[in-house]
N, C-alpha and C positions, 0 to 999 in steps of 0.2 A: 504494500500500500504506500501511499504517500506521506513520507517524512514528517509530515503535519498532521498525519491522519486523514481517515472521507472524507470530512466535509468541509466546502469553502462558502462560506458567510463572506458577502459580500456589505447587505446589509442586514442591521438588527433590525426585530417587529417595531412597528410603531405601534404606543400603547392603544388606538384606535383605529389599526389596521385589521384587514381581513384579506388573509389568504388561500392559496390553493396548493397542493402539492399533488405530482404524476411518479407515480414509481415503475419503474421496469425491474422485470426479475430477469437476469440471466442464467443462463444454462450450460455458460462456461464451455461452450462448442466451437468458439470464435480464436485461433490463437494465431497472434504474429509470429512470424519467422524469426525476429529478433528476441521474443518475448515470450516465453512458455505458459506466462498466466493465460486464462480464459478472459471471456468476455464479461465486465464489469456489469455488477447491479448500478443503477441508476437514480437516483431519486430528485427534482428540484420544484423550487420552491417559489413561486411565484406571486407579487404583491397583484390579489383582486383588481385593486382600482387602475394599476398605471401597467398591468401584465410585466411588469421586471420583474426578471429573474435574481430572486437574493437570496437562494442558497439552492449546493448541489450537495447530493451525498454521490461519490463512485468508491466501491468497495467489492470485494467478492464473499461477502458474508454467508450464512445458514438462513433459512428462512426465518428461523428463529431472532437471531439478531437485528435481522434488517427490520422484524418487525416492532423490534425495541427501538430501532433507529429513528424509525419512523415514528412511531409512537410520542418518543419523547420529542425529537424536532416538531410532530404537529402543536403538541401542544405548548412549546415553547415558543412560536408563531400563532397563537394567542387561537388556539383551535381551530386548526386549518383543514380543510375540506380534503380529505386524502383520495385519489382514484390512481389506485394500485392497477396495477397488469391481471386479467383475469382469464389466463387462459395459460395450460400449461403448468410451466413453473410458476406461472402467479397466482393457482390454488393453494398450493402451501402456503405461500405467505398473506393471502387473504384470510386464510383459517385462523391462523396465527396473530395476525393484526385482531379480527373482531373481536378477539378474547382479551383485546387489554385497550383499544381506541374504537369510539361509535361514529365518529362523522366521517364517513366511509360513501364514498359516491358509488351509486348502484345504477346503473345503466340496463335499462326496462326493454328489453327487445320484443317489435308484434311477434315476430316467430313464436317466441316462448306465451303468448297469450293465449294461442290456438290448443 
């Protein structure tokens, strides 16, 4: 990982801000030639009002951590709107996240209504 750790904060929450966060789960299938890690989890963080980006997580964590990662970054972004990856590798960590964060975007497809 990176000498500083995942995540880069660009900026801090504003005490009357409201954000969004998009997580990708990787699957570690992706490898450079130079670079024997996989492909990095993803996660940023986006100011509602103005859509900047003030914070990214890249990491290659467990589903389990990332969902601590997340967890904690939502709610340290004053409880931010999480829409995780849901397909694949992104049931683990969906599992995972609901057992410990609730404001979780759920995307309602007609298909599944029929």
């Amino acid at each position: 990982e990176d000498q500083y750790g995942p995540w880069n904060i660009w900026k801090f929450p504003k005490v009357d801000g409201q954000y969004v966060m998009g997580a990708d789960v990787s699957e570690g299938k992706l490898v450079k030639a130079n670079n024997k890690e996989g492909d990095r989890c993803i996660a940023d963080i986006l100011d509602h009002e103005t859509m900047e980006q003030v914070a990214q997580y890249s990491g290659h964590p467990d589903p389990d951590t990332f969902s601590d990662e997340l967890n904690l970054a939502a709610r340290y972004y004053n409880m931010a709107l999480v829409g995780p990856e849901c397909n694949s590798a992104g049931f683990a960590l969906l599992t995972e996240l609901k057992k410990k964060y609730f404001r979780i975007y759920k995307l309602y497809s007609a298909f599944w209504l029929f």
